[in-house]
DOGUFI-173537 format. One line per 4 residues: their letters; for each residue x, y, z of C-alpha. Coordinates in Angstrom, 3 decimals. Layout:
! residues N
a> X/Y/Z ~ ...
This chain:
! residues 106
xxxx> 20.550/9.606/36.787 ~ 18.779/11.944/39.332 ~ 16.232/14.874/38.443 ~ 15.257/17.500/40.337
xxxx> 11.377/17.654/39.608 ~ 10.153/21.315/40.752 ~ 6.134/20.169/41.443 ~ 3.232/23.068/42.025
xxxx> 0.870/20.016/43.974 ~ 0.350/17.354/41.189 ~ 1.610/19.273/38.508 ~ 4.886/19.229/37.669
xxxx> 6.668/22.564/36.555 ~ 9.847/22.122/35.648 ~ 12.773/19.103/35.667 ~ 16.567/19.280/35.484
xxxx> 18.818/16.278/35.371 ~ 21.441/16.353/37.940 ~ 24.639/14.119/36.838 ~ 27.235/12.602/38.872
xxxx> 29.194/9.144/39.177 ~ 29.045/7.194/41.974 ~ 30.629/8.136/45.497 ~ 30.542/11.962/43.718
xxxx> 28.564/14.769/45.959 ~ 27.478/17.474/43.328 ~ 26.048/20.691/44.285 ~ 22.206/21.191/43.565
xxxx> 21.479/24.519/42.841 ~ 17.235/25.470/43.152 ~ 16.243/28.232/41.371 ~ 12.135/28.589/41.234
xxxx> 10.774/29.529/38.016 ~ 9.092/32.147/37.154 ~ 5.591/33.413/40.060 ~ 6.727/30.587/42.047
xxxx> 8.181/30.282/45.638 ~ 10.088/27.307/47.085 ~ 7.950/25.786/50.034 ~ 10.319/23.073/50.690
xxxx> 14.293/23.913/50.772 ~ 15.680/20.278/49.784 ~ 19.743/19.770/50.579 ~ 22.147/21.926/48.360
xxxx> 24.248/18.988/47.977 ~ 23.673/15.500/46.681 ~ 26.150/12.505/46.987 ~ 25.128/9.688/44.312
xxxx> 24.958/5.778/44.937 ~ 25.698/3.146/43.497 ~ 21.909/2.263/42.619 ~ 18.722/3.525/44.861
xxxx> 19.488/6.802/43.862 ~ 16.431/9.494/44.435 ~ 14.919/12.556/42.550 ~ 14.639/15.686/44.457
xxxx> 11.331/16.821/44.616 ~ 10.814/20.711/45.138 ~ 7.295/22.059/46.113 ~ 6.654/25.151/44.576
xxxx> 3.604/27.897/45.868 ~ 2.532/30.711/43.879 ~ 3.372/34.053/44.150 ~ 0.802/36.620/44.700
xxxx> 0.364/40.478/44.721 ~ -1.846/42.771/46.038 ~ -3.885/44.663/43.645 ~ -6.073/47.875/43.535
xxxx> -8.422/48.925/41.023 ~ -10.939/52.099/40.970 ~ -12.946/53.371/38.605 ~ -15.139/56.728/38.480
xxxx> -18.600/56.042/36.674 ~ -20.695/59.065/36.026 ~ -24.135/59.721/35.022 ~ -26.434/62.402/33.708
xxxx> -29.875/63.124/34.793 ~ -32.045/65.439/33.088 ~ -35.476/65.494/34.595 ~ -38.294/67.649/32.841
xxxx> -41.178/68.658/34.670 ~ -44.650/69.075/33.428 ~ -44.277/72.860/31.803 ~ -41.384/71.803/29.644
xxxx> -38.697/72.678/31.727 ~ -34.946/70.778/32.026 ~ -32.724/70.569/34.755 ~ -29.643/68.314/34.445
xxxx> -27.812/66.635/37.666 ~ -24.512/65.048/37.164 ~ -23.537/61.967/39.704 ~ -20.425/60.690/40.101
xxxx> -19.549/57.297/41.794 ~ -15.959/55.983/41.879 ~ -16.029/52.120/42.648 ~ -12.985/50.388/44.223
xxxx> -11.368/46.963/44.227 ~ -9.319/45.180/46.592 ~ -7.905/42.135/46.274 ~ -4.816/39.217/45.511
xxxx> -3.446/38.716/42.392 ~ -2.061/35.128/41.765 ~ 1.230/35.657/39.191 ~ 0.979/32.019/37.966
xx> -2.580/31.847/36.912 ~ -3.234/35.579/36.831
């Protein structure tokens, strides 16, 4: 019995058994889950042995996106001087944020 263990560092993501008899090549079809890209691109085919047969280990990196987010903040100012009088001033500031978004952890 051989399983092909999809592994983000450590942490393993995913398994699938891959079933054969001996002297049989099967095809191994990789598929990365869900956020993930395949770092490594292990064989698409896999002949099994008698005994000493292997897992296939696929390393997985996360996917990321770029991401933008702004936001306009305003305030009021009313100042009054001495004889009573008001005056208002509005200020408007809009803030902005760059940045990476990781899909697997977001």
């Amino acid at each position: 019995r051989v399983r092909v263990i999809y592994k983000d560092g450590d942490r393993i993501v995913k398994t699938e058994k891959l079933a054969g008899k001996t002297g049989q090549t099967v095809d191994v079809v990789i598929a990365a889950p869900d956020h993930y890209q395949i770092i490594n691109h292990p064989a698409t085919t896999y002949t099994f042995r008698a005994s000493g047969n292997q897992d296939i280990i696929v390393e997985l990196g996360h996917r990321v996106q770029a991401t933008h987010r702004e936001k306009t903040v305003t305030r009021r100012i009313v100042v009054t001087d001495p004889a009573g009088h008001s005056s208002t001033t509005t200020q408007k500031a809009t803030l902005t944020q760059a940045g990476v978004l990781d899909l697997v952890t977001n």
